[in-house]
N, CA, C and O atoms as CSV, one atom per row, in Angstrom:
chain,resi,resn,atom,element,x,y,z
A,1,UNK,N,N,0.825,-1.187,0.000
A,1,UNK,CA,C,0.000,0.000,0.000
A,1,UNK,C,C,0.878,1.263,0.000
A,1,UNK,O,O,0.589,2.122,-0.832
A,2,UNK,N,N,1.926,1.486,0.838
A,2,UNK,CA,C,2.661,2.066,0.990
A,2,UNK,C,C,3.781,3.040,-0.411
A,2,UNK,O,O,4.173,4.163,-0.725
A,3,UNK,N,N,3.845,1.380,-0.877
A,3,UNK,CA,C,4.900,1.734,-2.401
A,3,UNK,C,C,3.764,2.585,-3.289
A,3,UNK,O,O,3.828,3.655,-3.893
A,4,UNK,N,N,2.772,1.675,-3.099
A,4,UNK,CA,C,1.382,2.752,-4.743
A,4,UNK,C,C,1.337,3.728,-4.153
A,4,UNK,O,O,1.894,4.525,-4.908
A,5,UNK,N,N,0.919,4.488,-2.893
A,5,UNK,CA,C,0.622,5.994,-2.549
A,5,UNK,C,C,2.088,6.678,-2.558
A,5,UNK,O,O,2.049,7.900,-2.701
A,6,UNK,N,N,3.180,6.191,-2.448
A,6,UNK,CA,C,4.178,6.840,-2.468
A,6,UNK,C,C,4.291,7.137,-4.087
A,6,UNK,O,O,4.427,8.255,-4.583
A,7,UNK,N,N,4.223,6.171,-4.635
A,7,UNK,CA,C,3.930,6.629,-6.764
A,7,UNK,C,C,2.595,7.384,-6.978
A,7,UNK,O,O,2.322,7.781,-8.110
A,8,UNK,N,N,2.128,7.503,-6.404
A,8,UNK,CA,C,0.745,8.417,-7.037
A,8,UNK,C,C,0.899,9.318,-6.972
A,8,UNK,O,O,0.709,10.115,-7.891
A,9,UNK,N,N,1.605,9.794,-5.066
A,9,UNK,CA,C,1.049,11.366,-4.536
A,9,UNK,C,C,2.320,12.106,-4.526
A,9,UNK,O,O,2.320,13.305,-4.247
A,10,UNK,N,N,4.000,11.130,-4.966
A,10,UNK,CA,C,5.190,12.008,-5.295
A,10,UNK,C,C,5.305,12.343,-6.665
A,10,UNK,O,O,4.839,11.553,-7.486
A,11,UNK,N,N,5.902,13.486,-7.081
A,11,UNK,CA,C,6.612,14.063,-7.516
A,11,UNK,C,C,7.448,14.103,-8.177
A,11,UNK,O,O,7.928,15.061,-7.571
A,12,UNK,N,N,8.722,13.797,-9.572
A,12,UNK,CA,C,9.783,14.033,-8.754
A,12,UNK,C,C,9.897,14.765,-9.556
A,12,UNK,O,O,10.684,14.083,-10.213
A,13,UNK,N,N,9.747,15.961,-10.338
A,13,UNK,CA,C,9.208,17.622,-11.144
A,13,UNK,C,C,9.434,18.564,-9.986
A,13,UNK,O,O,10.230,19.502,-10.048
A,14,UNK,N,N,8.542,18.214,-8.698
A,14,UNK,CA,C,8.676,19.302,-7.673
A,14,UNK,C,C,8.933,19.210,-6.438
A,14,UNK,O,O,8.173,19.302,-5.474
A,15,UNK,N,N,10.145,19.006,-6.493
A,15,UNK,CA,C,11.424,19.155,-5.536
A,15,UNK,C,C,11.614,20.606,-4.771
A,15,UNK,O,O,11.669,21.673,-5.383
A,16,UNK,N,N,11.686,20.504,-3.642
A,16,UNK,CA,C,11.128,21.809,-2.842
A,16,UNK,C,C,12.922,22.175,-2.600
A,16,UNK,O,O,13.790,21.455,-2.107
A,17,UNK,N,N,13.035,23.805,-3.258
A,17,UNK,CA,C,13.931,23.809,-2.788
A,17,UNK,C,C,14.232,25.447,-1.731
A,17,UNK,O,O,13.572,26.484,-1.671
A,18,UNK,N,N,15.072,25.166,-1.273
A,18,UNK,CA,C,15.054,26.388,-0.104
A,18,UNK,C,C,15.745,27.706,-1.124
A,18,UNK,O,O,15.282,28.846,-1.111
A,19,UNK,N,N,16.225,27.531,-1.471
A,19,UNK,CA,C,16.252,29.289,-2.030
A,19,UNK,C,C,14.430,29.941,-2.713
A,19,UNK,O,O,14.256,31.118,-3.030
A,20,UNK,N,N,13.611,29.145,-2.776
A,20,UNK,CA,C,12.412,29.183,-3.225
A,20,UNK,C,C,12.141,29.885,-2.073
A,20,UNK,O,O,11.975,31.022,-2.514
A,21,UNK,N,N,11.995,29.939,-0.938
A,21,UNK,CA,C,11.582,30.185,0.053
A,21,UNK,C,C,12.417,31.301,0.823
A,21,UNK,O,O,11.898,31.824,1.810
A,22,UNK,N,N,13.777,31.712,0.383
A,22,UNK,CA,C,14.701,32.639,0.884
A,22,UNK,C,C,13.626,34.143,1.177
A,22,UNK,O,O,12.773,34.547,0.387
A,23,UNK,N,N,14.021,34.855,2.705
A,23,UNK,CA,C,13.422,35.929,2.256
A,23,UNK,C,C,13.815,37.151,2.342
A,23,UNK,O,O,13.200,38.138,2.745
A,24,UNK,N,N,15.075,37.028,1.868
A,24,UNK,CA,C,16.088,38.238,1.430
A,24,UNK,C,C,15.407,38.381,0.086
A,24,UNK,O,O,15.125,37.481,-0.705
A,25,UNK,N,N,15.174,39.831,-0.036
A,25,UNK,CA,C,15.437,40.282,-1.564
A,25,UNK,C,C,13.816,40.152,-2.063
A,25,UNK,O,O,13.672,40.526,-3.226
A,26,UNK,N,N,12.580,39.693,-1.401
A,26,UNK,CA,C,11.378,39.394,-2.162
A,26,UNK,C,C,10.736,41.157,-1.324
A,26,UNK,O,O,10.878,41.767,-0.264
A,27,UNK,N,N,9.889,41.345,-2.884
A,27,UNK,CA,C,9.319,42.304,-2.838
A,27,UNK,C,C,8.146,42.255,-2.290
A,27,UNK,O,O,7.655,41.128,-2.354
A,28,UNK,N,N,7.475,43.071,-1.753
A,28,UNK,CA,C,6.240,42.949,-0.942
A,28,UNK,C,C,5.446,44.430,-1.305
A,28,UNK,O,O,5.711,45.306,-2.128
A,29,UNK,N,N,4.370,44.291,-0.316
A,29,UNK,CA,C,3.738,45.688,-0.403
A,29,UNK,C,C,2.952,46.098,1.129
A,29,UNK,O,O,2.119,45.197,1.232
A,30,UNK,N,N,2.797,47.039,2.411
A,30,UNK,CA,C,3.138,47.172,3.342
A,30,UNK,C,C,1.371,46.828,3.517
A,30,UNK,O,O,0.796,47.061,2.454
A,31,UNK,N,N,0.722,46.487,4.277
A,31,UNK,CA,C,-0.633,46.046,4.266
A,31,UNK,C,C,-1.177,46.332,5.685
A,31,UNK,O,O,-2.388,46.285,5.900
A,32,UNK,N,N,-0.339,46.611,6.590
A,32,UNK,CA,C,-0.090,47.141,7.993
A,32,UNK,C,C,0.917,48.557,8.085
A,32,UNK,O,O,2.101,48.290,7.884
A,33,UNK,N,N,0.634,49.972,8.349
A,33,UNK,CA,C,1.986,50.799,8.034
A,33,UNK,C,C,2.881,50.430,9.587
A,33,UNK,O,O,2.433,49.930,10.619
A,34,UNK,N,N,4.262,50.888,9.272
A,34,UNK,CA,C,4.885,51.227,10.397
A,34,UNK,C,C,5.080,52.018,11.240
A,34,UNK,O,O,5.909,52.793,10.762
A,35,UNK,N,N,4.884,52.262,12.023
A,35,UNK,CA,C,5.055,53.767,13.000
A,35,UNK,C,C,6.688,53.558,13.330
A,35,UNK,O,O,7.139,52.414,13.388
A,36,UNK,N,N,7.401,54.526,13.505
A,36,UNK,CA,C,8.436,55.005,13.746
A,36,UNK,C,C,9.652,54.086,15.233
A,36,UNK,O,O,9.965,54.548,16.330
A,37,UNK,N,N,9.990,52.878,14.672
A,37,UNK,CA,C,10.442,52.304,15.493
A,37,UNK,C,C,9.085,51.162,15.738
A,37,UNK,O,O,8.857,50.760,16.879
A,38,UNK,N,N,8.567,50.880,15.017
A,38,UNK,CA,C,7.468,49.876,15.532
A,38,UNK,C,C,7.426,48.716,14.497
A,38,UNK,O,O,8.286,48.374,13.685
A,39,UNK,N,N,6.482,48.326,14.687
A,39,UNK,CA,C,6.305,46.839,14.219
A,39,UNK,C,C,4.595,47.099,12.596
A,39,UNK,O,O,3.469,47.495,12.896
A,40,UNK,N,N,4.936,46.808,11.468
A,40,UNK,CA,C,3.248,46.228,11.006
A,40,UNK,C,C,3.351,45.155,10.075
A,40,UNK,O,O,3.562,44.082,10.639
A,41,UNK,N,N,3.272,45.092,8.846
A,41,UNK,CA,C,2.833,43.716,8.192
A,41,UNK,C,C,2.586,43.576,6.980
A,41,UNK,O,O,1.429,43.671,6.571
A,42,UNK,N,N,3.417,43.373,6.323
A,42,UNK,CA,C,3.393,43.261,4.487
A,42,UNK,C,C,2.879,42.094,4.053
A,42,UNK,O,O,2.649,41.136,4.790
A,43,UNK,N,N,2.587,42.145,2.271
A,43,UNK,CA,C,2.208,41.339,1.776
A,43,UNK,C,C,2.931,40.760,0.609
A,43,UNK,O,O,3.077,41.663,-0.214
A,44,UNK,N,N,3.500,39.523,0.138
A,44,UNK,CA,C,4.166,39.052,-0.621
A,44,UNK,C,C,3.885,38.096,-1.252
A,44,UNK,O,O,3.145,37.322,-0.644
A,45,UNK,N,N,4.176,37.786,-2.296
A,45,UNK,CA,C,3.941,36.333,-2.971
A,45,UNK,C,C,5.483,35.620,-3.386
A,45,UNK,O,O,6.508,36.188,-3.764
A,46,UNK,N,N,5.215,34.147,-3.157
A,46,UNK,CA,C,6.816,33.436,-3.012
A,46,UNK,C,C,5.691,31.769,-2.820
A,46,UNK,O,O,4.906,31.165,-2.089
A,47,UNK,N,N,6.575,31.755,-4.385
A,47,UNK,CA,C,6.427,29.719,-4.421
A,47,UNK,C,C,4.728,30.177,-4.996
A,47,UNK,O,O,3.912,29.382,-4.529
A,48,UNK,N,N,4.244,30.985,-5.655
A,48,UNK,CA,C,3.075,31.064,-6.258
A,48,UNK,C,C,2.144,31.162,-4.959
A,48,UNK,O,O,1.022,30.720,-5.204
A,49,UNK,N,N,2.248,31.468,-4.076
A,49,UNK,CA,C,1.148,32.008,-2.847
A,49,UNK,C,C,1.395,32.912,-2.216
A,49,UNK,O,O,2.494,33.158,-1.721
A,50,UNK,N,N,0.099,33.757,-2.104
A,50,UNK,CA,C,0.463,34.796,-1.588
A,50,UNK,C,C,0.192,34.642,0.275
A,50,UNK,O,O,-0.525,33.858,0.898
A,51,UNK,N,N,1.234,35.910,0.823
A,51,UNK,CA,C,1.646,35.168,2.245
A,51,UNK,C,C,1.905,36.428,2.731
A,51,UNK,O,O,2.185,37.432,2.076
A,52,UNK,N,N,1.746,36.265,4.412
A,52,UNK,CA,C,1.839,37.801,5.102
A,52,UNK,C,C,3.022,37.567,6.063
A,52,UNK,O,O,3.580,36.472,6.127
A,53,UNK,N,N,3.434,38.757,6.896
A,53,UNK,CA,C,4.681,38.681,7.195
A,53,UNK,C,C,4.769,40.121,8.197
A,53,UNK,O,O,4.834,41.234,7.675
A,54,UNK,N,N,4.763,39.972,9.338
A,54,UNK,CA,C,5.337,40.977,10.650
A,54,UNK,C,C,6.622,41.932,10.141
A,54,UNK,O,O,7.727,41.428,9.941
A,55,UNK,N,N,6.426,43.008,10.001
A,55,UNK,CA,C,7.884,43.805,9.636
A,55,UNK,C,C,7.938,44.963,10.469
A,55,UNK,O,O,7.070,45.506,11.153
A,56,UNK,N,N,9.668,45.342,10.178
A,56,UNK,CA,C,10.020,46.471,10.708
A,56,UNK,C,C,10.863,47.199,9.756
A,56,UNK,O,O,11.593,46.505,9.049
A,57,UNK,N,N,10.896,48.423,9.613
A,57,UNK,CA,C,11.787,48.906,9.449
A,57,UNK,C,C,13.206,49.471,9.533
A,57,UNK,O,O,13.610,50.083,10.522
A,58,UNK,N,N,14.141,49.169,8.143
A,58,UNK,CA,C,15.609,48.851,8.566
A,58,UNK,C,C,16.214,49.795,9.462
A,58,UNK,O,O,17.151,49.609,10.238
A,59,UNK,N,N,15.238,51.312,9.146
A,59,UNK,CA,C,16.316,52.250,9.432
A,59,UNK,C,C,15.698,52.613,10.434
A,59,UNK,O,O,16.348,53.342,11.184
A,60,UNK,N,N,14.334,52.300,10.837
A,60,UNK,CA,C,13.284,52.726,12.071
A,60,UNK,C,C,12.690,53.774,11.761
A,60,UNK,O,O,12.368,54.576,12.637
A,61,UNK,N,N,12.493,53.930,10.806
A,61,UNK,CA,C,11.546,55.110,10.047
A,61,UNK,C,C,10.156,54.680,9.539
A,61,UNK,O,O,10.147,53.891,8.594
A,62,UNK,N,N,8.905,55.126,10.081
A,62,UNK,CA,C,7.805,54.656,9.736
A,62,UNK,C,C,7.581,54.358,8.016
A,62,UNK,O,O,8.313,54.898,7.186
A,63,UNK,N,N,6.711,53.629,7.719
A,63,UNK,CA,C,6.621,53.418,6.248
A,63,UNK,C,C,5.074,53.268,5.849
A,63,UNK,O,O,4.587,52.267,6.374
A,64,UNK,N,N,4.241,53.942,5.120
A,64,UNK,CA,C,3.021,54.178,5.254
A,64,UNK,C,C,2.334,52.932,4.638
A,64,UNK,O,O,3.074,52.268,3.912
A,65,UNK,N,N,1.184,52.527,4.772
A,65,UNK,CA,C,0.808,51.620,4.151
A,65,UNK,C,C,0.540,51.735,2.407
A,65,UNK,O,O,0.330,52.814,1.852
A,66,UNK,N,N,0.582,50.724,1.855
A,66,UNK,CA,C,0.472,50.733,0.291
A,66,UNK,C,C,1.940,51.255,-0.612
A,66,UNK,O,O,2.088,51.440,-1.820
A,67,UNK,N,N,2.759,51.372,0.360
A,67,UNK,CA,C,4.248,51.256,-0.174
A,67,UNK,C,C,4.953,50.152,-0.483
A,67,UNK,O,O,4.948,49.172,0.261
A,68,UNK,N,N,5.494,50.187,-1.387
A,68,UNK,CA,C,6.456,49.117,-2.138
A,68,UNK,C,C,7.574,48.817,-1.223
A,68,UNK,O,O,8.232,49.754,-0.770
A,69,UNK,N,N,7.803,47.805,-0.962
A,69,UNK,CA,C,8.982,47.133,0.288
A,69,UNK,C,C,9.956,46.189,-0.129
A,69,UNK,O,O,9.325,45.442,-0.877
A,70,UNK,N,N,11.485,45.671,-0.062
A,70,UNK,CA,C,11.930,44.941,-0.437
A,70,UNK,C,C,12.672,44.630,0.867
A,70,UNK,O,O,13.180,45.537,1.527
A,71,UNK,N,N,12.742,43.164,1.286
A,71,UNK,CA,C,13.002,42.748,2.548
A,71,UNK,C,C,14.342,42.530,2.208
A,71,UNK,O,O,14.650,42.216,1.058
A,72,UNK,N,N,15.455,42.714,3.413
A,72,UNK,CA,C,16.700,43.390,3.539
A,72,UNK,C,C,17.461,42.104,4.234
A,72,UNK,O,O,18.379,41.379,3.852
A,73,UNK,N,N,16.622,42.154,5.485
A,73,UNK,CA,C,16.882,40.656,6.198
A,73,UNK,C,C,15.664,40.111,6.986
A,73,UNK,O,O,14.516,40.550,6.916
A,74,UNK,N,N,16.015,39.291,7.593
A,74,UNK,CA,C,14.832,38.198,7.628
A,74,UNK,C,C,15.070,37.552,9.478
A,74,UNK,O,O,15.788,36.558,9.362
A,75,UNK,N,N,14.807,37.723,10.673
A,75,UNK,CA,C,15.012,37.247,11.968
A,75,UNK,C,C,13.689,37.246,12.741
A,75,UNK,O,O,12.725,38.009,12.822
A,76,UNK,N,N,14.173,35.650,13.467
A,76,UNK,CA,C,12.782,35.866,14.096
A,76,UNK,C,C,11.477,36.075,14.125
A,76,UNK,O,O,10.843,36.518,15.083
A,77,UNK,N,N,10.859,35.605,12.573
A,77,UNK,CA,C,9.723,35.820,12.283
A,77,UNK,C,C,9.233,37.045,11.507
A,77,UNK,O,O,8.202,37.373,10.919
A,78,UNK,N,N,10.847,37.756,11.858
A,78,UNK,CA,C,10.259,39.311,11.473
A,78,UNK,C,C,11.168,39.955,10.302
A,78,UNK,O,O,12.363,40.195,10.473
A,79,UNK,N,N,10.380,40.248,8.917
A,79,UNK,CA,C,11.115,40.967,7.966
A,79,UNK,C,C,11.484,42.782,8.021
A,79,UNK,O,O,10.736,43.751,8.154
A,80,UNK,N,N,13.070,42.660,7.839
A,80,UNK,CA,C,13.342,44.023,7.590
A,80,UNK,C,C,12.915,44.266,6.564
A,80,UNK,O,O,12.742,43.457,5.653
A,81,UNK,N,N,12.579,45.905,6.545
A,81,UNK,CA,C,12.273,45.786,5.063
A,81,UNK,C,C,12.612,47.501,4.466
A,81,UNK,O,O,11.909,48.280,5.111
A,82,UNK,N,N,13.156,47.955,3.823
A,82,UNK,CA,C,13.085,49.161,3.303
A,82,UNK,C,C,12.078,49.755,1.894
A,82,UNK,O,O,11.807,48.956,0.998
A,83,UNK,N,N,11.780,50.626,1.851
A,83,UNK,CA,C,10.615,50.958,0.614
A,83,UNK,C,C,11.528,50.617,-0.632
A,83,UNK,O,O,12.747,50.643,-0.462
A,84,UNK,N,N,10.951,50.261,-2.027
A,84,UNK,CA,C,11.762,50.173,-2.685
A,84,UNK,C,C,12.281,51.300,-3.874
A,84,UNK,O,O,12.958,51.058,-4.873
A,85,UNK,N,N,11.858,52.301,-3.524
A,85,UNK,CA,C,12.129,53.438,-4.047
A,85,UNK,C,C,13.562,53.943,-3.781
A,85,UNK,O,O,14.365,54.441,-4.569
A,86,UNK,N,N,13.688,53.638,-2.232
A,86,UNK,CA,C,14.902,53.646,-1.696
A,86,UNK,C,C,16.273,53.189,-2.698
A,86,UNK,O,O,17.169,53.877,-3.187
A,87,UNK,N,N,15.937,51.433,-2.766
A,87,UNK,CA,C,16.861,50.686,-3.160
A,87,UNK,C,C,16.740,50.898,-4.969
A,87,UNK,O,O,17.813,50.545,-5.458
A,88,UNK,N,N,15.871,51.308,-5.915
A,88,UNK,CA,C,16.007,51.765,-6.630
A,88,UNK,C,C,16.380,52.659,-7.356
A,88,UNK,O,O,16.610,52.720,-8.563
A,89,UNK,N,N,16.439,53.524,-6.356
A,89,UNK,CA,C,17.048,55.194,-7.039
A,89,UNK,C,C,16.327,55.758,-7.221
A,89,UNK,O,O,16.770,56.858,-7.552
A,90,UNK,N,N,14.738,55.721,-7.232
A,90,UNK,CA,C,13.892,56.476,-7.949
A,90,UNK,C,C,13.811,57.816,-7.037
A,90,UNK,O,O,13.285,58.851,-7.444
A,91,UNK,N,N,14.288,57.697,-5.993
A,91,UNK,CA,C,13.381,58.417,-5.309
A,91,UNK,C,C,14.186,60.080,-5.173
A,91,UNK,O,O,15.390,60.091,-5.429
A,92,UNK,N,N,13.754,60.952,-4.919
A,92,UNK,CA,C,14.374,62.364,-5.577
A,92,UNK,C,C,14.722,63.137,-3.998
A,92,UNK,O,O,14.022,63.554,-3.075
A,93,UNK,N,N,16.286,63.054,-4.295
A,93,UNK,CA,C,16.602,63.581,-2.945
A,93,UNK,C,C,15.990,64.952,-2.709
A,93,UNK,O,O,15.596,65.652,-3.641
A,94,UNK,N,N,15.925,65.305,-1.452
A,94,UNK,CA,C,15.161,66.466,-0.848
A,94,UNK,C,C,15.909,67.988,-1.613
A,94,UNK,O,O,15.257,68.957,-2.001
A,95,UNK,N,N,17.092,67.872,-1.662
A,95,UNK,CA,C,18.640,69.147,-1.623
A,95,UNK,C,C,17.859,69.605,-3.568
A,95,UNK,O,O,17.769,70.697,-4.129
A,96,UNK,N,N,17.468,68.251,-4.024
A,96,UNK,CA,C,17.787,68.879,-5.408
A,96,UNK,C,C,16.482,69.198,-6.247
A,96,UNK,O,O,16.452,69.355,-7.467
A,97,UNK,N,N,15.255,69.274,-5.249
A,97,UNK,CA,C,14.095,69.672,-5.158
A,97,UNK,C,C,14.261,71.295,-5.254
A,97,UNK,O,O,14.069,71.703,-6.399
A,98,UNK,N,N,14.567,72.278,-4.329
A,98,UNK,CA,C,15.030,73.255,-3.933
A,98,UNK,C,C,15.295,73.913,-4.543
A,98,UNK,O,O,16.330,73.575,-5.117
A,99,UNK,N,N,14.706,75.400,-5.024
A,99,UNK,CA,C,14.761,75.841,-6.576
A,99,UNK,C,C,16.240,76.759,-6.602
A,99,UNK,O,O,16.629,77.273,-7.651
């Protein structure tokens, strides 16, 4: 019985592997904001499901909800995470705003 359910219900196409699951570097979007030194809660998809996740911010700077996030490091349940505007460049320093 053992050998047939082991051929029916394995696999061997989908092999689970752990960088699939790494959560350095996956993009998210903030679904909880952060207050300033505090704790809220993004949203991500990884391995085709989407999945939630306790965060803080890297630098301890609040981060509003519906911002773009890319997790930095990963401890304890809890993702760092910085906006990704940050890590992109997009974002337009304050000095060169300034007419």
């Amino acid at each position: 019985m053992f050998l047939f359910l082991s051929k029916v219900l394995t696999s061997e196409e989908e092999d689970m592997d752990p960088a699939d699951y790494e959560m350095v570097g996956v993009l998210g979007r903030m679904s909880i904001s952060i207050r300033e030194g505090g704790t809220g809660e993004i949203i991500y998809s990884q391995a085709g499901t989407r999945r939630v996740c306790g965060a803080r911010s890297e630098s301890g700077q609040p981060i509003p909800k519906g911002v773009e996030i890319v997790v930095t490091r990963y401890e304890r349940g809890i993702a760092y995470v910085r906006p990704w505007t940050e890590m992109s460049g997009d974002e337009v320093p304050a000095e060169s705003t300034a007419p």
